[in-house]
C-alpha positions in Angstrom: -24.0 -0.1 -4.2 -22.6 0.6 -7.6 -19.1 -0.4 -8.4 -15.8 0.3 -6.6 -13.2 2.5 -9.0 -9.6 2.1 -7.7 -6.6 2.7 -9.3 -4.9 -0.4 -10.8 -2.0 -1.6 -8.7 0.4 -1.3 -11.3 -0.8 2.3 -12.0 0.4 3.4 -8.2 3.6 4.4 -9.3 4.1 8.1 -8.2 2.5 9.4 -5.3 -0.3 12.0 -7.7 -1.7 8.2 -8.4 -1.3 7.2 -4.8 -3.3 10.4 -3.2 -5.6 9.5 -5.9 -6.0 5.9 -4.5 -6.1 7.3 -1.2 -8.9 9.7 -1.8 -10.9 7.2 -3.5 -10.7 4.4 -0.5 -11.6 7.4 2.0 -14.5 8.0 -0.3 -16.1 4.9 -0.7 -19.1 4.0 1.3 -17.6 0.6 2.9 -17.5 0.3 6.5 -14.5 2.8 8.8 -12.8 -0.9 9.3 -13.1 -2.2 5.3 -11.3 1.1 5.0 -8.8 1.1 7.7 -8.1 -2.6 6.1 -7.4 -1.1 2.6 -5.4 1.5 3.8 -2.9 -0.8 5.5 -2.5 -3.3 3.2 -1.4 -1.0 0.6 0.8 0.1 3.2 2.7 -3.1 3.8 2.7 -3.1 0.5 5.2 -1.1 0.0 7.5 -3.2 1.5 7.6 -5.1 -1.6 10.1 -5.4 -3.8 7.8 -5.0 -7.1 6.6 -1.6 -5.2 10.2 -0.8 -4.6 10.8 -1.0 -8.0 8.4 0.8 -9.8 7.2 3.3 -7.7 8.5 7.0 -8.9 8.9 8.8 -5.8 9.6 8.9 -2.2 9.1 5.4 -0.4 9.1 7.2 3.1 6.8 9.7 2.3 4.4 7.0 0.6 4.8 5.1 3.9 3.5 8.0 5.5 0.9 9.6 3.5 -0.6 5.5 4.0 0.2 5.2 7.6 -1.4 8.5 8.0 -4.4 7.5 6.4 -5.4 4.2 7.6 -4.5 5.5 11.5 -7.3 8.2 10.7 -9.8 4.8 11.1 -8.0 2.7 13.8 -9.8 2.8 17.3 -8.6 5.0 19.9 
């Protein structure tokens, strides 16, 4: 497996970079879970105040672009 390519943390500022990060967890070949894992921890991360801060955009909508994603690879 060749190296994973994500976005910097500090570069998810807007949400152009946070599709982008998005796309490129979705993409990856790790296992559904790995992914599901991902998915919500950049979720609860934007609970943080250092997301808070920086991020140029919508905090709601970031919430849900993530919380749509990551539910995509819970267990039903």
């Amino acid at each position: 497996m060749g190296d994973r390519v994500y976005p910097r943390a500090g570069d998810i500022d807007n949400p152009r970079n946070l599709r982008r990060l998005v796309r490129a967890i979705e993409n990856d070949r790790i296992p559904r879970d790995l992914k599901r894992q991902r998915l919500q921890f950049m979720y609860s991360l934007t609970y943080s105040d250092n997301f808070k801060k920086q991020y140029r955009g919508s905090i709601r909508e970031a919430r849900r672009m993530l919380k749509s994603a990551y539910t995509k690879y819970t267990k039903k």
